[in-house]
N, CA, C and O atoms as a GROMACS GRO file, in nm:
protein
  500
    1UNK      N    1   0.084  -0.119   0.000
    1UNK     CA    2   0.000   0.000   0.000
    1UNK      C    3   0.088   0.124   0.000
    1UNK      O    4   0.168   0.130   0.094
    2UNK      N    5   0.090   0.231  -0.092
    2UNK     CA    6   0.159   0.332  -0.099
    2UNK      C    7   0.070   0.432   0.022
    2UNK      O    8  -0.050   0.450   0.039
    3UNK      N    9   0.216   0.498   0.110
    3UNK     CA   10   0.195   0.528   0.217
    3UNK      C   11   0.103   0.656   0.212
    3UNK      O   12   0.041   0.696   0.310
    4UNK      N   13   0.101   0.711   0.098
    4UNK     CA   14   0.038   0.815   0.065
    4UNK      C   15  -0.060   0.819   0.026
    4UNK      O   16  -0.076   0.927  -0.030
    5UNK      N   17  -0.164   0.745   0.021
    5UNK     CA   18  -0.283   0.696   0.029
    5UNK      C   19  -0.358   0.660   0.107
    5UNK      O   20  -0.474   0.626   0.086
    6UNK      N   21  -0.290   0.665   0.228
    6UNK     CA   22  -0.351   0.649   0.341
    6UNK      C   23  -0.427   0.718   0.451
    6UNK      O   24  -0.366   0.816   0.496
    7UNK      N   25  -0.529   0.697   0.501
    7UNK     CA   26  -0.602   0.861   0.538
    7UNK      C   27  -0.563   0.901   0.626
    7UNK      O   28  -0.644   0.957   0.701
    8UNK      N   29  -0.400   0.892   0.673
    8UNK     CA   30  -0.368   1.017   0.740
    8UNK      C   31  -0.303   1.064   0.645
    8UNK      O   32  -0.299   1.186   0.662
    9UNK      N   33  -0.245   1.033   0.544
    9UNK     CA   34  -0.178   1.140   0.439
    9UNK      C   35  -0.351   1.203   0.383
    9UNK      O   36  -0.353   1.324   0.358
   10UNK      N   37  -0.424   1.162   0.372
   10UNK     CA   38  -0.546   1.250   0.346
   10UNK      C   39  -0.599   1.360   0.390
   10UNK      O   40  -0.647   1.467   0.351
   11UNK      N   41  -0.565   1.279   0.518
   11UNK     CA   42  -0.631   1.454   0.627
   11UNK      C   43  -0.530   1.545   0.624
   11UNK      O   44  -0.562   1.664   0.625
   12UNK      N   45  -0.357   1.501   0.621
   12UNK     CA   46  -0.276   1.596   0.597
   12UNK      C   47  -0.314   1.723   0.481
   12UNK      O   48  -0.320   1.845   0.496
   13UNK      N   49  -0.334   1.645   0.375
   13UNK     CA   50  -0.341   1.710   0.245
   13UNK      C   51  -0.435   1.810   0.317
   13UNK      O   52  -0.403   1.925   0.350
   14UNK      N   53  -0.583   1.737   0.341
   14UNK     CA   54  -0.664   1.841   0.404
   14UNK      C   55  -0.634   1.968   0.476
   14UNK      O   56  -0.681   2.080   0.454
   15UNK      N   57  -0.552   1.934   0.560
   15UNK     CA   58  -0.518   2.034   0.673
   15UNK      C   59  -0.444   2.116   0.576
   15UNK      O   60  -0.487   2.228   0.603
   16UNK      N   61  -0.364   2.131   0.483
   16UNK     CA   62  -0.276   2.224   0.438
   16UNK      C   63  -0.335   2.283   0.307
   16UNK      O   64  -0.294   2.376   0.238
   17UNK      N   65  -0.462   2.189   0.290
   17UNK     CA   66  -0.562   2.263   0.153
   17UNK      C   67  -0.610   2.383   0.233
   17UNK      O   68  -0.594   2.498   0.195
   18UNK      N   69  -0.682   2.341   0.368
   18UNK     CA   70  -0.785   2.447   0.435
   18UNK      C   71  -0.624   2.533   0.511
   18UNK      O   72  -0.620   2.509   0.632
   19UNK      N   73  -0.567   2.574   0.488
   19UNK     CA   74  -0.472   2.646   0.554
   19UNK      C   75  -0.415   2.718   0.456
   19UNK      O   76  -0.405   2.841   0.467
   20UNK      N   77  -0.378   2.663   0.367
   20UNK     CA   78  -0.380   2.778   0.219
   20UNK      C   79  -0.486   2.867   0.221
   20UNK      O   80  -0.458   2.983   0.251
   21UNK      N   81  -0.628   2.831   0.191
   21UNK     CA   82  -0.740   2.885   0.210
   21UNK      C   83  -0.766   2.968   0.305
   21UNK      O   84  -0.823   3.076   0.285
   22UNK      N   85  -0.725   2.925   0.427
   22UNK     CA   86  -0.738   3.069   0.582
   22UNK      C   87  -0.582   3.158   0.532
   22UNK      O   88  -0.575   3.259   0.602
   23UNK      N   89  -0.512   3.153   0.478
   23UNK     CA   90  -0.389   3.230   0.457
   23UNK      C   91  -0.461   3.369   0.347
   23UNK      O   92  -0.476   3.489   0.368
   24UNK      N   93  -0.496   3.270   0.213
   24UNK     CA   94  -0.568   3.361   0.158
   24UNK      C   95  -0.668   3.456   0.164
   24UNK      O   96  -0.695   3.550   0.090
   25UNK      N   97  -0.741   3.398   0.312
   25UNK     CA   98  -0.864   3.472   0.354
   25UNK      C   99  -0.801   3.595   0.488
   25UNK      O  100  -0.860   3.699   0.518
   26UNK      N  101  -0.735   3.569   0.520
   26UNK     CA  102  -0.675   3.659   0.628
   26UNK      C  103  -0.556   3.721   0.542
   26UNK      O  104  -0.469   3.771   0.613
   27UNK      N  105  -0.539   3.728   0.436
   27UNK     CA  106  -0.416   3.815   0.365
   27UNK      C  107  -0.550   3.938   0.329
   27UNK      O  108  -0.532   4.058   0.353
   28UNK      N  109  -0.653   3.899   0.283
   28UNK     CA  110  -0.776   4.043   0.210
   28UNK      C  111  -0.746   4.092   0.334
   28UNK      O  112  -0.682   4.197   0.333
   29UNK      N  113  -0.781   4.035   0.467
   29UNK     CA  114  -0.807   4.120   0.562
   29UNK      C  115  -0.728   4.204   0.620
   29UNK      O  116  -0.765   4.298   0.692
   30UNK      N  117  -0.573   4.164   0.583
   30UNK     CA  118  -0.449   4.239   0.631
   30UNK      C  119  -0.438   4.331   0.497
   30UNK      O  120  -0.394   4.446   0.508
   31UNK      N  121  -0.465   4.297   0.415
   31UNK     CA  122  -0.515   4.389   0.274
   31UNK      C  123  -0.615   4.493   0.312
   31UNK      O  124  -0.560   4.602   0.328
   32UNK      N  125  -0.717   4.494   0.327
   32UNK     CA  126  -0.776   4.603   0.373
   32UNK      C  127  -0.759   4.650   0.494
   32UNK      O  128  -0.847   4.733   0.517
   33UNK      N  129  -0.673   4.635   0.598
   33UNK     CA  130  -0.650   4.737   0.739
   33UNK      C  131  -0.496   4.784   0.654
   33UNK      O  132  -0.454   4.900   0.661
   34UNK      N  133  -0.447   4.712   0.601
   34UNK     CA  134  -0.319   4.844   0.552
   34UNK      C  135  -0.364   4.924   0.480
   34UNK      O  136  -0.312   5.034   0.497
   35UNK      N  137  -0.500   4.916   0.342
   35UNK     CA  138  -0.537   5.015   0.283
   35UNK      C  139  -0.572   5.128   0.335
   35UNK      O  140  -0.537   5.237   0.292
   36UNK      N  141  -0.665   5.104   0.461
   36UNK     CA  142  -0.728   5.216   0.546
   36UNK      C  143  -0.648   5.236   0.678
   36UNK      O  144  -0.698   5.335   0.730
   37UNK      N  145  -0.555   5.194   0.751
   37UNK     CA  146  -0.544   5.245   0.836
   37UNK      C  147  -0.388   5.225   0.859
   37UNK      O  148  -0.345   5.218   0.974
   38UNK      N  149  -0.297   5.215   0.739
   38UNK     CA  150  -0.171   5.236   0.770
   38UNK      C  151  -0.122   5.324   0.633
   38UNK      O  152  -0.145   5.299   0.515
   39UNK      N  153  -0.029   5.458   0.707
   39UNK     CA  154   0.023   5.462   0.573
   39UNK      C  155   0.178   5.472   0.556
   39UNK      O  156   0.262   5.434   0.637
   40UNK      N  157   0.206   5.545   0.406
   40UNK     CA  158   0.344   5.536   0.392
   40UNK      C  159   0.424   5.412   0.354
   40UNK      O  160   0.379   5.334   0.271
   41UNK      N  161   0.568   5.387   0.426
   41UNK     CA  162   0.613   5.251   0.412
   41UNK      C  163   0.555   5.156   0.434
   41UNK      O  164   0.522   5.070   0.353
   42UNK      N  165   0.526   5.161   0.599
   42UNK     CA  166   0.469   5.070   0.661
   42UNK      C  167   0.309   4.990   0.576
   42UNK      O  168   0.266   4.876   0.593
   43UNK      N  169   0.269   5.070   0.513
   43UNK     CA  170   0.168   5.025   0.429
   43UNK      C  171   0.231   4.967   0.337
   43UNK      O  172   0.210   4.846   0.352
   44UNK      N  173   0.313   4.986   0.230
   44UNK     CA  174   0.386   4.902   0.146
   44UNK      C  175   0.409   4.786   0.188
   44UNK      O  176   0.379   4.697   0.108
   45UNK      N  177   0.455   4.750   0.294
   45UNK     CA  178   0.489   4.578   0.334
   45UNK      C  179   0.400   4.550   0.344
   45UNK      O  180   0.364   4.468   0.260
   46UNK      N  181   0.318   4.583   0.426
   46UNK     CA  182   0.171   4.533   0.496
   46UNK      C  183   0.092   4.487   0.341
   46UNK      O  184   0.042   4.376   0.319
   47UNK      N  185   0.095   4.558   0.282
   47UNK     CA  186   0.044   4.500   0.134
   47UNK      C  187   0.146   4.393   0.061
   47UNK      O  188   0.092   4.299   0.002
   48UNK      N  189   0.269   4.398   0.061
   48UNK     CA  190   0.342   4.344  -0.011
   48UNK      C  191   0.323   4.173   0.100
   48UNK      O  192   0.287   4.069   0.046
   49UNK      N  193   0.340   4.177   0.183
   49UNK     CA  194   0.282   4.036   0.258
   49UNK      C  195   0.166   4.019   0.237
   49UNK      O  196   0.146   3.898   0.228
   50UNK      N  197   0.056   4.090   0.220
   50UNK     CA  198  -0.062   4.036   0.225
   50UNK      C  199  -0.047   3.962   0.059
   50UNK      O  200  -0.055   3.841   0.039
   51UNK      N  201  -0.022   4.077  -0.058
   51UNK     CA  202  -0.046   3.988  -0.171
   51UNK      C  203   0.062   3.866  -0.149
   51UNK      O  204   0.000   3.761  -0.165
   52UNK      N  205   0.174   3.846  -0.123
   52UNK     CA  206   0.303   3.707  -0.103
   52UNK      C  207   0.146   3.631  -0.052
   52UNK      O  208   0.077   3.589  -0.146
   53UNK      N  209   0.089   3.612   0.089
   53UNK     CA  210   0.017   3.553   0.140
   53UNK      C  211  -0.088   3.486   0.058
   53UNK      O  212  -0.116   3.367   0.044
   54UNK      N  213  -0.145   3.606   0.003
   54UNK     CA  214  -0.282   3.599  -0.081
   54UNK      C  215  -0.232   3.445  -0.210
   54UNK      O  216  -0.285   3.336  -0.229
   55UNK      N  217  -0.134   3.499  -0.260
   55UNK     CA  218  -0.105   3.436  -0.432
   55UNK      C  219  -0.085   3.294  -0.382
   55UNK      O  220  -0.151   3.204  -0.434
   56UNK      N  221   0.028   3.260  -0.254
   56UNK     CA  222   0.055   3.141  -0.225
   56UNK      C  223  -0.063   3.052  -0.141
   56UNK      O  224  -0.072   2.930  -0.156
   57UNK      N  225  -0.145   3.123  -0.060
   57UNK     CA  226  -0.242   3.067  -0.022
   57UNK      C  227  -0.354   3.015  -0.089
   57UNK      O  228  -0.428   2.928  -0.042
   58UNK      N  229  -0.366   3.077  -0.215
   58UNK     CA  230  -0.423   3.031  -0.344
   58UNK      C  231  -0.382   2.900  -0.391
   58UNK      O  232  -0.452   2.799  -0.397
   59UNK      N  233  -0.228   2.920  -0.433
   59UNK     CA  234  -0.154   2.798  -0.477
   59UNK      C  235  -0.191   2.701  -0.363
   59UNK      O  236  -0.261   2.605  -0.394
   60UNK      N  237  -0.160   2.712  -0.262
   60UNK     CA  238  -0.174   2.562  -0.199
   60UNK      C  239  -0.288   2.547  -0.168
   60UNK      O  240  -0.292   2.434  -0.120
   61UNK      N  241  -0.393   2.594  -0.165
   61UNK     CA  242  -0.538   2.558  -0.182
   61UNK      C  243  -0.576   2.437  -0.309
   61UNK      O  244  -0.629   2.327  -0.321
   62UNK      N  245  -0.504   2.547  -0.395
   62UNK     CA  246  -0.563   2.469  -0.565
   62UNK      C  247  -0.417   2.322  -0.545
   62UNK      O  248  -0.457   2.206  -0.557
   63UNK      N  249  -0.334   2.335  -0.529
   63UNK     CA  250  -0.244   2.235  -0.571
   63UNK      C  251  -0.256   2.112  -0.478
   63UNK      O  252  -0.260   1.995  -0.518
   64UNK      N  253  -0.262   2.162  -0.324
   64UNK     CA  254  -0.288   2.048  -0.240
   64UNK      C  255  -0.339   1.868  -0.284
   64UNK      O  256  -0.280   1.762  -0.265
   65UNK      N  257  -0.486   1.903  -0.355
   65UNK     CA  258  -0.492   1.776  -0.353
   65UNK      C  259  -0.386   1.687  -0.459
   65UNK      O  260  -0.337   1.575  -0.451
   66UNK      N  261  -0.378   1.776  -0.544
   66UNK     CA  262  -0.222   1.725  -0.656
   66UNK      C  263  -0.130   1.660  -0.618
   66UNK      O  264  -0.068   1.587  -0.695
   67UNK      N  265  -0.088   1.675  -0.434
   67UNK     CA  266   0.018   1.644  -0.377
   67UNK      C  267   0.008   1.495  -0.388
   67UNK      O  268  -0.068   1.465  -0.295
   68UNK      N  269   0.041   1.392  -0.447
   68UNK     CA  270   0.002   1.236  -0.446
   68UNK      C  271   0.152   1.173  -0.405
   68UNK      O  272   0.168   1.052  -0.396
   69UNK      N  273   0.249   1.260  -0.385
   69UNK     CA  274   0.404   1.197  -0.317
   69UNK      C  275   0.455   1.313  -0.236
   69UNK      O  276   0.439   1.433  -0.214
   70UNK      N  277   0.539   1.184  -0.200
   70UNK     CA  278   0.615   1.293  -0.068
   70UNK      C  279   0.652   1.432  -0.121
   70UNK      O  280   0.637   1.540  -0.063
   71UNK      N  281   0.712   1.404  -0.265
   71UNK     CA  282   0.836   1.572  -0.268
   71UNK      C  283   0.736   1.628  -0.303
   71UNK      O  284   0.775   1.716  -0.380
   72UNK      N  285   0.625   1.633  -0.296
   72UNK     CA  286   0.474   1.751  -0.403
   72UNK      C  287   0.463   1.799  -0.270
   72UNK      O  288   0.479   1.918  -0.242
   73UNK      N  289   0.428   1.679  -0.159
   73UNK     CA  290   0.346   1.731   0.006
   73UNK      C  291   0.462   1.834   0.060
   73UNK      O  292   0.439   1.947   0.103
   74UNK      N  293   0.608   1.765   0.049
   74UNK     CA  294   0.710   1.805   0.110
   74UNK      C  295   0.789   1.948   0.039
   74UNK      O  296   0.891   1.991   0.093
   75UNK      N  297   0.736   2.012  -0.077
   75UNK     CA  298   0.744   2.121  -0.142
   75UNK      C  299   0.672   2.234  -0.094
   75UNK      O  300   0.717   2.342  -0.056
   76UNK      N  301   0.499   2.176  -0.104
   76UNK     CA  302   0.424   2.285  -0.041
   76UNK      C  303   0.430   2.304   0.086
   76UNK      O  304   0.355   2.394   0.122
   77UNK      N  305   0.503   2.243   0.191
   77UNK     CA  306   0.556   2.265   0.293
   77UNK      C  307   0.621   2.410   0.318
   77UNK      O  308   0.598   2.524   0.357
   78UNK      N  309   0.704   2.336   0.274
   78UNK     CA  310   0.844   2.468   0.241
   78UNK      C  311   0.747   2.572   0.165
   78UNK      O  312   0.806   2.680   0.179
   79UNK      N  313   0.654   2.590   0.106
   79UNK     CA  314   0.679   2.708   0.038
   79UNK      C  315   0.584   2.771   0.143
   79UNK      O  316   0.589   2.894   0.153
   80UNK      N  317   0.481   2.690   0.236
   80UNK     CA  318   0.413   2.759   0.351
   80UNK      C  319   0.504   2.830   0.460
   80UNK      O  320   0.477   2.943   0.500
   81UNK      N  321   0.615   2.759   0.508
   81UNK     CA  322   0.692   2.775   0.546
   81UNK      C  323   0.788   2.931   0.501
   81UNK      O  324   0.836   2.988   0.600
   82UNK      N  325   0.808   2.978   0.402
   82UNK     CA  326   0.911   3.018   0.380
   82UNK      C  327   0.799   3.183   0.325
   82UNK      O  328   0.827   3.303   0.322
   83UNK      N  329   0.651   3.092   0.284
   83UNK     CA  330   0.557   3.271   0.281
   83UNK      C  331   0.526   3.302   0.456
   83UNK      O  332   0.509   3.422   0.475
   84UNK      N  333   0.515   3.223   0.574
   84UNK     CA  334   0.514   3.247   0.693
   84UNK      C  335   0.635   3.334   0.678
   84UNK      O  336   0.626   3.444   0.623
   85UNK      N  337   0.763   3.282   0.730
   85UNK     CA  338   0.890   3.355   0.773
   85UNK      C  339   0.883   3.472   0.663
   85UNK      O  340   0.890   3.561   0.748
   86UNK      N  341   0.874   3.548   0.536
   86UNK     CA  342   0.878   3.603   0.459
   86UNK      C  343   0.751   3.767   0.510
   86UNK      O  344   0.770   3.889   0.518
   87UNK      N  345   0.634   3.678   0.532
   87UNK     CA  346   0.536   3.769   0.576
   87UNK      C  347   0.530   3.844   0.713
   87UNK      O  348   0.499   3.961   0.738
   88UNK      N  349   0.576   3.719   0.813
   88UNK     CA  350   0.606   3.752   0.946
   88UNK      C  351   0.698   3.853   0.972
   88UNK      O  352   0.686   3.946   1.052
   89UNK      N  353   0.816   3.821   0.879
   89UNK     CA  354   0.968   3.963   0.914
   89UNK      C  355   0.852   4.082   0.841
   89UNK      O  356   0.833   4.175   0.919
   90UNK      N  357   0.792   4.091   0.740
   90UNK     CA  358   0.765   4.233   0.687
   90UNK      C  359   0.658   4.267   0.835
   90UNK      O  360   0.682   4.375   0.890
   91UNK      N  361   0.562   4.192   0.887
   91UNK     CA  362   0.494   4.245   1.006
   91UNK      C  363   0.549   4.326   1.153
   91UNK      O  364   0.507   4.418   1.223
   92UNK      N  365   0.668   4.231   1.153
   92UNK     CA  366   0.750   4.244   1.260
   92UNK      C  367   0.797   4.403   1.230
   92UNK      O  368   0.802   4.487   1.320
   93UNK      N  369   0.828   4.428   1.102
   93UNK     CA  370   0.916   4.549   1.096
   93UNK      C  371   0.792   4.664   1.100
   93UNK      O  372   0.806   4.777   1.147
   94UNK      N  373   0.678   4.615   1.044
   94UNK     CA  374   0.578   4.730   1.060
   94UNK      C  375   0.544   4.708   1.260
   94UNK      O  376   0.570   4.782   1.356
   95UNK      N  377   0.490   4.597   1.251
   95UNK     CA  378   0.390   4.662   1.388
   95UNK      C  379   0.483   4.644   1.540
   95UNK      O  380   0.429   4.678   1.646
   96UNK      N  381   0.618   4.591   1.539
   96UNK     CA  382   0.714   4.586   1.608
   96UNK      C  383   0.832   4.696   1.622
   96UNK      O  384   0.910   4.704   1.718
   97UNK      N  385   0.829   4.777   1.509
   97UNK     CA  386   0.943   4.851   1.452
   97UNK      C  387   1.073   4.812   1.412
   97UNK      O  388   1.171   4.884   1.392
   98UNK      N  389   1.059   4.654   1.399
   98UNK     CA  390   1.165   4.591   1.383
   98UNK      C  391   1.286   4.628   1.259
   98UNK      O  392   1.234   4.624   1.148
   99UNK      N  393   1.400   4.653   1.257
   99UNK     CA  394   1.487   4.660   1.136
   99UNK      C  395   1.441   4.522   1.060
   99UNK      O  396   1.362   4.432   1.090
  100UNK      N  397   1.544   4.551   0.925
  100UNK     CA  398   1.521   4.464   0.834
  100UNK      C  399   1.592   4.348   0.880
  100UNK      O  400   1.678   4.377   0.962
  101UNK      N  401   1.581   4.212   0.850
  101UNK     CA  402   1.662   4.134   0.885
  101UNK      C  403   1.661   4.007   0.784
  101UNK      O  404   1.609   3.987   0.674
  102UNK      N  405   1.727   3.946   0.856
  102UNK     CA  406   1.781   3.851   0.694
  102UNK      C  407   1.638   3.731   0.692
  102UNK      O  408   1.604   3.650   0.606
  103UNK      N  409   1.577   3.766   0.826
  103UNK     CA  410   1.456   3.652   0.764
  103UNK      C  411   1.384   3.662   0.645
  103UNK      O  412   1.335   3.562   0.593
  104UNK      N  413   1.372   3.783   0.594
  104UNK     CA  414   1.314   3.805   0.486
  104UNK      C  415   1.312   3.790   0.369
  104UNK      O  416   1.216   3.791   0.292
  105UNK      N  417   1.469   3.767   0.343
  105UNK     CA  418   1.521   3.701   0.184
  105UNK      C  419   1.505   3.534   0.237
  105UNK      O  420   1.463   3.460   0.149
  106UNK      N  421   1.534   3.465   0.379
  106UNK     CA  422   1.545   3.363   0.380
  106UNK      C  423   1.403   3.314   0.378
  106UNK      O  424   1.413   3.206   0.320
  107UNK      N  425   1.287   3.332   0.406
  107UNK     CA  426   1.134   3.340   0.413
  107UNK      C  427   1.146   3.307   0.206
  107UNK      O  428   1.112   3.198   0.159
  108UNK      N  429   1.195   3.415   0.123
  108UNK     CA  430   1.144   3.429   0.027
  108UNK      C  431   1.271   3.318  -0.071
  108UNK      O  432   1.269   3.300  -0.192
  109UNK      N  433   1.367   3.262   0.022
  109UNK     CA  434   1.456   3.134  -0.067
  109UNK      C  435   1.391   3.015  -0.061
  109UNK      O  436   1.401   2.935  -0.154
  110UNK      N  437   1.299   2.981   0.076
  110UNK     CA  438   1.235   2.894   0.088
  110UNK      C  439   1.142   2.852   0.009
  110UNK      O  440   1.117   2.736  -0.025
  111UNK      N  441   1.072   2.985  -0.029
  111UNK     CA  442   0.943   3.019  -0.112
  111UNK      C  443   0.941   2.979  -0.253
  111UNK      O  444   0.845   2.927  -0.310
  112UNK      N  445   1.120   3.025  -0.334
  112UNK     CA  446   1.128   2.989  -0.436
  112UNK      C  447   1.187   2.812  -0.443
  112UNK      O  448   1.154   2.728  -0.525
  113UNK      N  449   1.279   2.798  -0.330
  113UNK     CA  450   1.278   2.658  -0.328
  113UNK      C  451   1.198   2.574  -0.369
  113UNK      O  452   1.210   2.487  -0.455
  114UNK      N  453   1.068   2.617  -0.268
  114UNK     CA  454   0.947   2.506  -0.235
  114UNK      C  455   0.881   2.500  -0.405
  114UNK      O  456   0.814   2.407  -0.448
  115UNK      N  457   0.916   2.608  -0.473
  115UNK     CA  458   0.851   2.611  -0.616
  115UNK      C  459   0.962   2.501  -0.689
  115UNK      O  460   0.912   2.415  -0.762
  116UNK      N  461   1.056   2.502  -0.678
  116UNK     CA  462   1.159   2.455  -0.786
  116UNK      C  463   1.100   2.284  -0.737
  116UNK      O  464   1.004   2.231  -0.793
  117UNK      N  465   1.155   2.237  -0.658
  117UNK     CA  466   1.086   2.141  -0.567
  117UNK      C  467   0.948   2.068  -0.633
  117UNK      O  468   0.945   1.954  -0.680
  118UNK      N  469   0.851   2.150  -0.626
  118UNK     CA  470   0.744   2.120  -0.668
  118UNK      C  471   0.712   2.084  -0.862
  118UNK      O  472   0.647   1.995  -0.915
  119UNK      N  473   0.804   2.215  -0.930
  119UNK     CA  474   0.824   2.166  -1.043
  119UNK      C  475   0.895   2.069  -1.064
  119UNK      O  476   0.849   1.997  -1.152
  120UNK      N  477   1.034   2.019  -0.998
  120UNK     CA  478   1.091   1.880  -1.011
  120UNK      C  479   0.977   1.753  -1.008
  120UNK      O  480   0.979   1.659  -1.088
  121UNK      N  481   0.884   1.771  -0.904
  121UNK     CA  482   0.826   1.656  -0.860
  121UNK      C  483   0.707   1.647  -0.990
  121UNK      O  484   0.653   1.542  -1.026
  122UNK      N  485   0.686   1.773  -1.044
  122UNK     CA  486   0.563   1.749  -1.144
  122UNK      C  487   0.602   1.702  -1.319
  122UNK      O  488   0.521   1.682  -1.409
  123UNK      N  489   0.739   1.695  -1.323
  123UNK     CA  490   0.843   1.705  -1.444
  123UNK      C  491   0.859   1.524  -1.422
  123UNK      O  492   0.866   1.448  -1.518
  124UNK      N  493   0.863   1.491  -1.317
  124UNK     CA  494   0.930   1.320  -1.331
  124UNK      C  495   0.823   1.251  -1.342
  124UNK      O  496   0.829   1.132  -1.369
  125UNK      N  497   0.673   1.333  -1.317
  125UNK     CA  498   0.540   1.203  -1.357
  125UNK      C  499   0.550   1.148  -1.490
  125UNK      O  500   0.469   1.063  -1.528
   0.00000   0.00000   0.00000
């Protein structure tokens, strides 16, 4: 029995379909409080994470059930992973005052990783 067929790899898939989906739904909402109630720079990130959030939370919504092997499940991982750390440093620097820091390119190596990753795994079917 391929291990990935099994309904805990099912509910996995699940859990990271409906988590794409709340990413995308809470990026509008960080989308509209930066439109109205931040401005300047600090509004620029606040948007620039929300769309990163928005586009990838899309993707792993729609791609999730696609995931039928490890490196597909183990791609969109990483790329949840790497729009978290990516979105989180731009928040930190708005609502923390945090400087820039290197989580932010490393958030967005993950991000392109988890893509390269994912095209490998869809290139060897």
């Amino acid at each position: 029995m391929n291990t990935f067929t099994t309904p805990a790899f099912v509910v996995y898939r699940r859990y990271l379909g409906a988590v794409g989906s709340l990413l995308a739904g809470l990026s509008v909402a960080l989308a509209a409080y930066a439109t109205h109630a931040v401005e300047g720079a600090a509004q620029g990130r606040m948007l620039q994470a929300a769309v990163m959030a928005f586009a990838h939370g899309v993707a792993l919504a729609a791609l999730t059930p696609f995931a039928q092997r490890p490196m597909a499940l183990i791609s969109l991982l990483v790329i949840l992973a790497g729009v978290f750390l990516f979105c989180a440093s731009l928040l930190a620097m708005v609502v923390l005052g945090m400087a820039a820091s290197v989580v932010t390119p490393f958030g967005g190596a993950l991000v392109i990783s988890g893509w390269l990753l994912y095209a490998y795994d869809r290139l060897r079917t």
